[in-house]
N, C-alpha and C positions, 0 to 999 in steps of 0.2 A: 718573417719568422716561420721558422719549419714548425708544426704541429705534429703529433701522433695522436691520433686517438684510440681508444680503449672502448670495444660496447660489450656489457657483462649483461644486460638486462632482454628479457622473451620478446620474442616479437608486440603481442599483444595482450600482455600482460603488465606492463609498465608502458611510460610514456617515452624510454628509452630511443627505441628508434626515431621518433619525432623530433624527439630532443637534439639526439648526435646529429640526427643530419641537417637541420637546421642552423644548429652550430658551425659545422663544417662551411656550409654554404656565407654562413654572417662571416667566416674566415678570411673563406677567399677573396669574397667583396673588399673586404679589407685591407686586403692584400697582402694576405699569408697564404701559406701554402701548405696543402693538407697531406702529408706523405705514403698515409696508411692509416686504412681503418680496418683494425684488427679485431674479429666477432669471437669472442671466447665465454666461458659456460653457455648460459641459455641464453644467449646472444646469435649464438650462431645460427638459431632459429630464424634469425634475419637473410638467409642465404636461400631460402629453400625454394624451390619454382614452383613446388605444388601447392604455394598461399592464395587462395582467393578470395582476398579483399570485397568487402561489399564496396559499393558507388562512393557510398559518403565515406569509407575508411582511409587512412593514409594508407598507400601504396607503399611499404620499402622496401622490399626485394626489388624493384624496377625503379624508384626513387633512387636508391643505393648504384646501382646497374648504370643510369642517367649521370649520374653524379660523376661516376668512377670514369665513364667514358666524354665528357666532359672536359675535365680539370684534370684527369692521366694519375688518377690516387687509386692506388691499390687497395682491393679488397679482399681480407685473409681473413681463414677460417680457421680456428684453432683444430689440427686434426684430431686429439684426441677428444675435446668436448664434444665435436661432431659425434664422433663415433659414439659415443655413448648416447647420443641424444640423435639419431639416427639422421643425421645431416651427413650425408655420402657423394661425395664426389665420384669421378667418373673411374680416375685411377683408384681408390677403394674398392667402387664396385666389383672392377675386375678381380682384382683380388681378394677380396673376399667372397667371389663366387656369385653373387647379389645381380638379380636382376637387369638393372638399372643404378642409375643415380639421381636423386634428387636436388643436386646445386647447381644454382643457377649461374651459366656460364661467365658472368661475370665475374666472381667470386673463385680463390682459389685457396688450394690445401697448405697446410703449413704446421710448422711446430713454434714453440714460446718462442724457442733461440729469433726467430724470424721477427717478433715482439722487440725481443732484447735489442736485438739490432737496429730495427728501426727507432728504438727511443733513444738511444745513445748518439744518435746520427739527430735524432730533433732537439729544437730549442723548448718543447715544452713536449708534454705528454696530457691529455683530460682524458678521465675516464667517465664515462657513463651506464652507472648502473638501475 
């Protein structure tokens, strides 16, 4: 079974990220297949390189990153959530002038339509908010 997943919830403000990516991982053991994990509103907060995690905290920006580079499952970022919620990829930066960017190279820029498409293309969508 193809999977899409949906993560709507803040880094560390829900148990979201723990949740999805634990999910993801119960998936593939199972042997499905996880196509795209799409990070939209305060979700995308999930992307950012500049999280430092205390010792005991789950990791997901680098959990997510491990994951992605693993089992070959895309990680998209909703561009415009980012942009309001200052998650900037490298091609924004430039364009908007901006410093830097703060996404962690794993992760990349994208619009809904990229969403759309990949659920249409899956046997199931979960979202986790």
């Amino acid at each position: 079974m193809n999977i899409n997943v949906l993560v709507t919830g803040g880094l560390y403000s829900t148990q979201c990220a723990y949740s999805a990516w634990r999910f993801c991982r119960a998936a593939i053991e199972a042997g499905h297949k996880i196509s795209q994990v799409f990070f939209y509103q305060d979700g995308v907060s999930q992307s950012t390189n500049l999280s430092v995690p205390l010792a005991d905290e789950f990791d997901a920006v680098n959990q997510w990153a491990e994951f992605s580079a693993q089992h070959g499952c895309e990680l998209v970022v909703c561009v415009s959530a980012g942009e309001r919620r200052g998650v900037i990829g490298a091609e924004q930066a430039g364009e908007f002038g901006l410093p830097g960017s703060n996404m962690h190279a794993a992760f990349r820029v994208e619009g809904l339509g990229v969403l759309q498409a990949a659920s249409l293309e899956a046997d199931r969508m979960v979202t986790f908010k």
